[in-house]
Each structure stands twice: as C-alpha cells, then as structure tokens.
TIPA-628368 format. One line per field, with one value per residue: residue in one letter; y, x, z of N, C-alpha, C, O, CB in turn. Coordinates in Angstrom, 1 decimal. Last residue first. Glycine has a CB too. Example, Ala and Ser with C-alpha at 12.3 -4.5 7.8 and 13.67 -1.06 7.14 Angstrom:
BEGIN
aa: c(s, a) $
n_Y: c(-2.2, -5.7) $
n_X: c(12.8, 13.2) $
n_Z: c(7.1, 7.8) $
ca_Y: c(-1.1, -4.5) $
ca_X: c(13.7, 12.3) $
ca_Z: c(7.1, 7.8) $
c_Y: c(0.0, -3.3) $
c_X: c(12.9, 13.2) $
c_Z: c(7.9, 7.8) $
o_Y: c(1.1, -3.3) $
o_X: c(13.4, 14.2) $
o_Z: c(8.0, 8.5) $
cb_Y: c(-0.6, -4.5) $
cb_X: c(14.1, 11.3) $
cb_Z: c(5.7, 9.0) $
This chain:
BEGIN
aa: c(x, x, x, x, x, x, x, x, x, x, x, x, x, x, x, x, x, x, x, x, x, x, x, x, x, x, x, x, x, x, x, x, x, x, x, x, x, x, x, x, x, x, x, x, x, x, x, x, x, x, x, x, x, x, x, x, x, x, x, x, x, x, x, x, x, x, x, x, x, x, x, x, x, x, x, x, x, x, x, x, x, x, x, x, x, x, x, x) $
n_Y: c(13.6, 15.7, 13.8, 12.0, 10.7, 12.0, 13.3, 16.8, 19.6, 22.9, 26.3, 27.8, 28.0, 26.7, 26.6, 26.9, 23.8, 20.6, 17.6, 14.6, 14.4, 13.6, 15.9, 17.7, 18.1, 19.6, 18.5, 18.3, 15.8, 17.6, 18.3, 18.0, 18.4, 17.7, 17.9, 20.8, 20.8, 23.1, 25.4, 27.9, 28.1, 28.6, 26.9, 27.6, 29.9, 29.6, 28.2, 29.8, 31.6, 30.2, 27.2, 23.3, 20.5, 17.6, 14.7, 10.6, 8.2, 8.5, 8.1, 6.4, 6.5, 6.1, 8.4, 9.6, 10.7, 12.4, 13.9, 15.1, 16.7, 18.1, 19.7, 21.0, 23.0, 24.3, 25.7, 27.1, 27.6, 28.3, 31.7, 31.8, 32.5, 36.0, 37.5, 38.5, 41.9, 42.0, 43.7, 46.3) $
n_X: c(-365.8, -363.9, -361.3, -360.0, -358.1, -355.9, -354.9, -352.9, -350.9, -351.8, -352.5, -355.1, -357.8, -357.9, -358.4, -355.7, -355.4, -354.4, -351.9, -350.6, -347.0, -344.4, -343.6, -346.4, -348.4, -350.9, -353.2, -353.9, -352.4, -349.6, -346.5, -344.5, -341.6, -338.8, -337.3, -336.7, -336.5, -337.0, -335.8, -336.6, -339.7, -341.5, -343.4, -344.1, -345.5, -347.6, -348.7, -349.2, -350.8, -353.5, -352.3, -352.8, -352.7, -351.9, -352.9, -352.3, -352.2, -350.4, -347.6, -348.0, -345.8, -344.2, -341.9, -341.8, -344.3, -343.6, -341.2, -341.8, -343.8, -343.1, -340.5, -342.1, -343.6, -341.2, -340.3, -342.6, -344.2, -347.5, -347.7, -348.3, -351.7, -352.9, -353.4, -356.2, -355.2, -355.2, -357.4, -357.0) $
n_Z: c(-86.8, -84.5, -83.1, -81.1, -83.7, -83.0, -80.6, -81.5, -80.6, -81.7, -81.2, -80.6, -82.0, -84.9, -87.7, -89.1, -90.4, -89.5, -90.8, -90.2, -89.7, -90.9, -90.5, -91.5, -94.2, -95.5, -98.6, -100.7, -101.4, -99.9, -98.9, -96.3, -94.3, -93.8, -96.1, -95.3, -92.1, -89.7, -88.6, -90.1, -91.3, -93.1, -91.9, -89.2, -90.0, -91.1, -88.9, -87.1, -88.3, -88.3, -85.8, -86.3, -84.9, -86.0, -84.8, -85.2, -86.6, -88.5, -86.8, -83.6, -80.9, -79.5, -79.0, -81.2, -81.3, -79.3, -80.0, -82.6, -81.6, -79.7, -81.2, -82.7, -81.0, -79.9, -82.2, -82.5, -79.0, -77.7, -76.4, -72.6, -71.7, -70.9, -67.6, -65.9, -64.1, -60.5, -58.6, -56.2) $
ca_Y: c(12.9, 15.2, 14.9, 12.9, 9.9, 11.8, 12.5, 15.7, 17.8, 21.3, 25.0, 28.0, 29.4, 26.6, 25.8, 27.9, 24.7, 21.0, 19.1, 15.7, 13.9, 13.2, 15.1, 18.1, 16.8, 19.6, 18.4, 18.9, 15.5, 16.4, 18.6, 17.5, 18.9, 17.3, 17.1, 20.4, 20.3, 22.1, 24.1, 26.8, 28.0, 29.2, 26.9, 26.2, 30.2, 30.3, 27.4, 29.0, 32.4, 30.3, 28.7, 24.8, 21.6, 18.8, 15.3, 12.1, 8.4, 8.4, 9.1, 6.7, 6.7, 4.8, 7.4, 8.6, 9.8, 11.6, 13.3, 14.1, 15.8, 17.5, 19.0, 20.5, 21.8, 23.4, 24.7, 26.2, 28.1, 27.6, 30.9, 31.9, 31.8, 34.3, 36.9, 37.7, 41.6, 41.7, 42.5, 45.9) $
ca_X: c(-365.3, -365.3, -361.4, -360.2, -359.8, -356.7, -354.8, -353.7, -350.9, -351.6, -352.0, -353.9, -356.9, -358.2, -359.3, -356.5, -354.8, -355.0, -351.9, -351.5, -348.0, -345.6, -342.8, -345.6, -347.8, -349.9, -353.3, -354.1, -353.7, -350.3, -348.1, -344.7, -342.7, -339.9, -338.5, -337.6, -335.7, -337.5, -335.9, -335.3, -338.3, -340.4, -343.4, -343.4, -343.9, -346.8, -348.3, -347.5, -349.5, -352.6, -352.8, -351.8, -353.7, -351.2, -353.0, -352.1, -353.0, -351.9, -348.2, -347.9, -347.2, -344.1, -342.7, -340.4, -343.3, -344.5, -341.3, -340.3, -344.5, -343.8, -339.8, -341.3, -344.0, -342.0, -339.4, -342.6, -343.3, -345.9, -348.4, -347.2, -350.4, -352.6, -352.9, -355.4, -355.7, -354.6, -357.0, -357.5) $
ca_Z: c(-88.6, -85.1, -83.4, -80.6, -82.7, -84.5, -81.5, -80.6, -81.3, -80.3, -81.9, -80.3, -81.4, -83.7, -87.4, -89.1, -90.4, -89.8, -90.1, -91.2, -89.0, -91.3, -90.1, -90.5, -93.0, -95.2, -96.9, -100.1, -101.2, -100.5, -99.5, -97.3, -94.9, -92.9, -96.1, -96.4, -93.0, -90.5, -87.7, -90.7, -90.0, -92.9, -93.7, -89.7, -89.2, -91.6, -90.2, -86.8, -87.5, -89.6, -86.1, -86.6, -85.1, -85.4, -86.2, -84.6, -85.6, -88.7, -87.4, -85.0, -81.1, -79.8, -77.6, -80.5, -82.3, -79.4, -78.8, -82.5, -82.6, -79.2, -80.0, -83.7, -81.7, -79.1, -81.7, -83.7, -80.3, -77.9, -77.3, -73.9, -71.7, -71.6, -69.2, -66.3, -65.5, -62.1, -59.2, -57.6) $
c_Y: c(14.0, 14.4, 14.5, 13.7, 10.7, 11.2, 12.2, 14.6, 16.8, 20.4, 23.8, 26.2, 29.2, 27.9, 26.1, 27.3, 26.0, 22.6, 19.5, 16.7, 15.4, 12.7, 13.5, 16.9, 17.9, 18.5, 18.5, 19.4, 16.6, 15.8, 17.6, 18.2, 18.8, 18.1, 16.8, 19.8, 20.4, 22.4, 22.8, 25.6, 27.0, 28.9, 27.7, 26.3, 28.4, 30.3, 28.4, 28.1, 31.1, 30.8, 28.8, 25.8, 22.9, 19.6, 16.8, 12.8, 9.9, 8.5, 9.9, 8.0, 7.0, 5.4, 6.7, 7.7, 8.6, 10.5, 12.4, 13.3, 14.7, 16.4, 17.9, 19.0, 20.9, 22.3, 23.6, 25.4, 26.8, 27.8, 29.6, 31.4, 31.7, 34.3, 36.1, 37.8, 39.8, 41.5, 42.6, 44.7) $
c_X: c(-365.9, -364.6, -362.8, -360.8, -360.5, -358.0, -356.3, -353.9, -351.9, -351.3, -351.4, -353.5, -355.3, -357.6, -359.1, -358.1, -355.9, -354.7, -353.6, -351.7, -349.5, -346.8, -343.5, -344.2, -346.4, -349.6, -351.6, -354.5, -354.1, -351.6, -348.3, -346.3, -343.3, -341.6, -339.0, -338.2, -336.8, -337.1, -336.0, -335.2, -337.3, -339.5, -342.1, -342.9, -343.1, -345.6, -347.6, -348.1, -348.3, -351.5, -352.5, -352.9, -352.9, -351.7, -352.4, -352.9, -352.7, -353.1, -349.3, -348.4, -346.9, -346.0, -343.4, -340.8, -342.4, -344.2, -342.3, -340.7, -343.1, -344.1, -341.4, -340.5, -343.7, -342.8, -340.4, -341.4, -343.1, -345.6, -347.0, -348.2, -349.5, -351.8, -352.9, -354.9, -355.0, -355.0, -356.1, -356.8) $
c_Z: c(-89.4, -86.6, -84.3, -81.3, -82.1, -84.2, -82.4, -80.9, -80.8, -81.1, -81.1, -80.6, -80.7, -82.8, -85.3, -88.5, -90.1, -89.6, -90.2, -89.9, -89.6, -90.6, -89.8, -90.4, -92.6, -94.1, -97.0, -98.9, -100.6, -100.5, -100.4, -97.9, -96.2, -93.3, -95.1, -96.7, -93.9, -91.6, -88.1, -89.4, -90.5, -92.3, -93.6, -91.0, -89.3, -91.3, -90.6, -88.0, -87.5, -89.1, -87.6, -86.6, -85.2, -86.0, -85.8, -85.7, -84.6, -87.7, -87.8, -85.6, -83.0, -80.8, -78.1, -79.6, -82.0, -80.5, -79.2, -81.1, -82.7, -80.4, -79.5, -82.3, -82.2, -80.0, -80.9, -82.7, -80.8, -79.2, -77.2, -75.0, -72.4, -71.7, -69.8, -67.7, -65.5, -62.6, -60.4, -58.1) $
o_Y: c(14.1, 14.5, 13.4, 14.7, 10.5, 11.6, 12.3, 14.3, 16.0, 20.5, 23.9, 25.2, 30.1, 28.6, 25.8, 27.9, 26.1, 22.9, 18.8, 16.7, 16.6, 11.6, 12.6, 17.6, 18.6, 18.1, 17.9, 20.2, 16.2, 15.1, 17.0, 18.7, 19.3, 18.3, 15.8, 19.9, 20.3, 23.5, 21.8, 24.8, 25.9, 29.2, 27.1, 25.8, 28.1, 30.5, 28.1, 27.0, 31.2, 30.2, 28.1, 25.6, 23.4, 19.7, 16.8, 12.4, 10.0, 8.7, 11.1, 8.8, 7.7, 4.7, 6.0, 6.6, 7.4, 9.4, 11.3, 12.0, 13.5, 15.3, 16.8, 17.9, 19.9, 21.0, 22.4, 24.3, 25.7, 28.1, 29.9, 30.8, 31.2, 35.2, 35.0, 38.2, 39.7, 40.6, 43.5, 44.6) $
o_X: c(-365.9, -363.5, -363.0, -361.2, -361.7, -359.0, -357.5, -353.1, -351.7, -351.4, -350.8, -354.1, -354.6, -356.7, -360.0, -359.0, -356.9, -353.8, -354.2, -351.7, -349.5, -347.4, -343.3, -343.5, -345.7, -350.4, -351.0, -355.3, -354.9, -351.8, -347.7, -347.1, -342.7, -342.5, -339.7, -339.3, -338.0, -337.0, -335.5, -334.2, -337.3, -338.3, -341.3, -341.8, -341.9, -344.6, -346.4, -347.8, -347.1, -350.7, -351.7, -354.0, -352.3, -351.6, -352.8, -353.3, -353.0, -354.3, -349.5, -349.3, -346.0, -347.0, -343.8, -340.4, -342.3, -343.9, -341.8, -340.6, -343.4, -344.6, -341.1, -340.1, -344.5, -342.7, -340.4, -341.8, -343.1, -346.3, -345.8, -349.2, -350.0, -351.0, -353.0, -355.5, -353.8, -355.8, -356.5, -355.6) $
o_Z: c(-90.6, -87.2, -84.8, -80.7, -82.2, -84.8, -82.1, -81.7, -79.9, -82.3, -80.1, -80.3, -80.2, -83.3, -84.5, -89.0, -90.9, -88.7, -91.0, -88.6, -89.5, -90.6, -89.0, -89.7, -93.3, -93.3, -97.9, -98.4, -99.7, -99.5, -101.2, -97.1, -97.2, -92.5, -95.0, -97.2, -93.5, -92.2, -87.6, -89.5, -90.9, -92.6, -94.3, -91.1, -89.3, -92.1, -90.5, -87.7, -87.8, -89.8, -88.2, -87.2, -84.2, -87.2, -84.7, -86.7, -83.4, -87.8, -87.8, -85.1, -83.4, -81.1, -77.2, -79.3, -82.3, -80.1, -79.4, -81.1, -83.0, -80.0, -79.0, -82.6, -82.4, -79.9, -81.2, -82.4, -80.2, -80.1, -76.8, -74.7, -73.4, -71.9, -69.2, -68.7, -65.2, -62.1, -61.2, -57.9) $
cb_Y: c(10.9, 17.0, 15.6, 13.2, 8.8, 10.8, 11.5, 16.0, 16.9, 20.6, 25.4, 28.8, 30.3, 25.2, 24.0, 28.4, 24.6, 20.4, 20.4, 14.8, 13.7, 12.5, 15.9, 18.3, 14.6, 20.9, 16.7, 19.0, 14.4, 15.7, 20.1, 15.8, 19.9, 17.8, 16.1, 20.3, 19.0, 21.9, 24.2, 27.9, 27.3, 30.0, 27.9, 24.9, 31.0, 31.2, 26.7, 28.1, 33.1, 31.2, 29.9, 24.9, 21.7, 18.9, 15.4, 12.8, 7.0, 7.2, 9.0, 5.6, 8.1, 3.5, 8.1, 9.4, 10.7, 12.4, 14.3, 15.2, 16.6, 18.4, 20.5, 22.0, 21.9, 24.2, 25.5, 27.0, 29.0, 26.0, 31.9, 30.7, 31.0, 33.7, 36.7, 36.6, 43.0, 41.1, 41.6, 47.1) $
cb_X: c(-366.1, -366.6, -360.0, -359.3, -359.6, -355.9, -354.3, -354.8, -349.5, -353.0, -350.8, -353.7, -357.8, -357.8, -359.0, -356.5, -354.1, -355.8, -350.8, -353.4, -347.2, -345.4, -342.3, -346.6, -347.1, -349.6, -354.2, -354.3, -354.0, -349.8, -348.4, -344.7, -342.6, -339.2, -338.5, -337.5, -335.0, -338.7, -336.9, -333.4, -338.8, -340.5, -344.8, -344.5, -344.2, -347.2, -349.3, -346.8, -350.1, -353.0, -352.1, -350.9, -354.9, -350.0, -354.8, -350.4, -352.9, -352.0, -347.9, -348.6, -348.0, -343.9, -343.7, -339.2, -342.3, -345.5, -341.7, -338.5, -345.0, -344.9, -339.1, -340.0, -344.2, -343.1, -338.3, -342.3, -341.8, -345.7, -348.8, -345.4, -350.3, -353.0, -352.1, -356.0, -354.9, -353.8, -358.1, -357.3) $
cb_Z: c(-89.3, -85.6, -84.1, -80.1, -81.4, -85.7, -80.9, -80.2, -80.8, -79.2, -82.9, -78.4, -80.0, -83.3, -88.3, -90.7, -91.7, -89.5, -91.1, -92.2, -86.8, -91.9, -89.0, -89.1, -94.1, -95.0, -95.9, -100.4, -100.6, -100.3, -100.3, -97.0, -94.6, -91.3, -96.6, -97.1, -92.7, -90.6, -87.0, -90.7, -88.3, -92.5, -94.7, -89.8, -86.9, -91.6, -91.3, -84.9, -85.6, -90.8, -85.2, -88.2, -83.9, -85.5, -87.0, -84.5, -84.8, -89.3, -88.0, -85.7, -79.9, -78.1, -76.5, -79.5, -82.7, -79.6, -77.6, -82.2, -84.2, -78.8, -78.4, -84.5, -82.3, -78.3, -80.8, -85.5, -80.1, -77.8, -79.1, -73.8, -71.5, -72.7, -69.6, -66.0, -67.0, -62.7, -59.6, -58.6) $
C-alpha cells in the first residue's frame, strides 16, 4: 500500500521575516514585491516578537511587512512574490 502524500511544512514567520530581509538585501525594492499572508501567519506576524513594531506599518488599509504591502487571507500558503506577477 502507498503512503498517504503530506504537505509540506507550512514556512514559518522566521522564514518569512529571513525571505523579505534576503530579498531586500539582494537589491530588489520594496514596491515591487508583495507578501501573500494566510490569515494564520498574519496573525502570527502581528504577534511575534521577531518583529520590531516598526517593522510593521498600517496604512491606507493595507499592512506593510518591513515595507513590503501584504496581502491577506487570499492564498493557501504564504510567499513573497513580485508585484508584476499578480492580476491588477
């Protein structure tokens, strides 16, 4: 009998917090990302002590991550992608 497949770790808020510093650092702008949050890890970004207060901003009712706009509850498992990539 075959194994049941699993899914794959979900990534954790550290991972996020390590992909959006990485990308960043690698020369890519802010405006041109957008970091697709579950409601599960916006909730858990809004909490974690990983993130400094002002790495989190509201505004124009839209949350920024380390100022990169978030979207929220829109996907099943949370990424960074870039901002061109996504319908207008």
């Amino acid at each position: 009998m075959a194994k049941p497949q699993t899914a794959a770790r979900p990534v954790t808020v550290g991972e996020l917090k390590s992909i959006v510093e990485a990308s960043l650092a690698g020369g890519a702008k802010a405006k041109s990302l957008v970091l697709q949050l579950t409601l599960r890890d916006a909730a858990l970004v809004k909490r974690s002590p990983l993130f400094a207060e002002s790495d989190i901003r509201f505004a124009d009712g839209a949350m920024k991550v380390l100022g990169v706009r978030t979207t929220i509850g829109e996907v099943a498992e949370s990424s960074l992608v870039d901002a061109s990539s996504l319908p207008k």
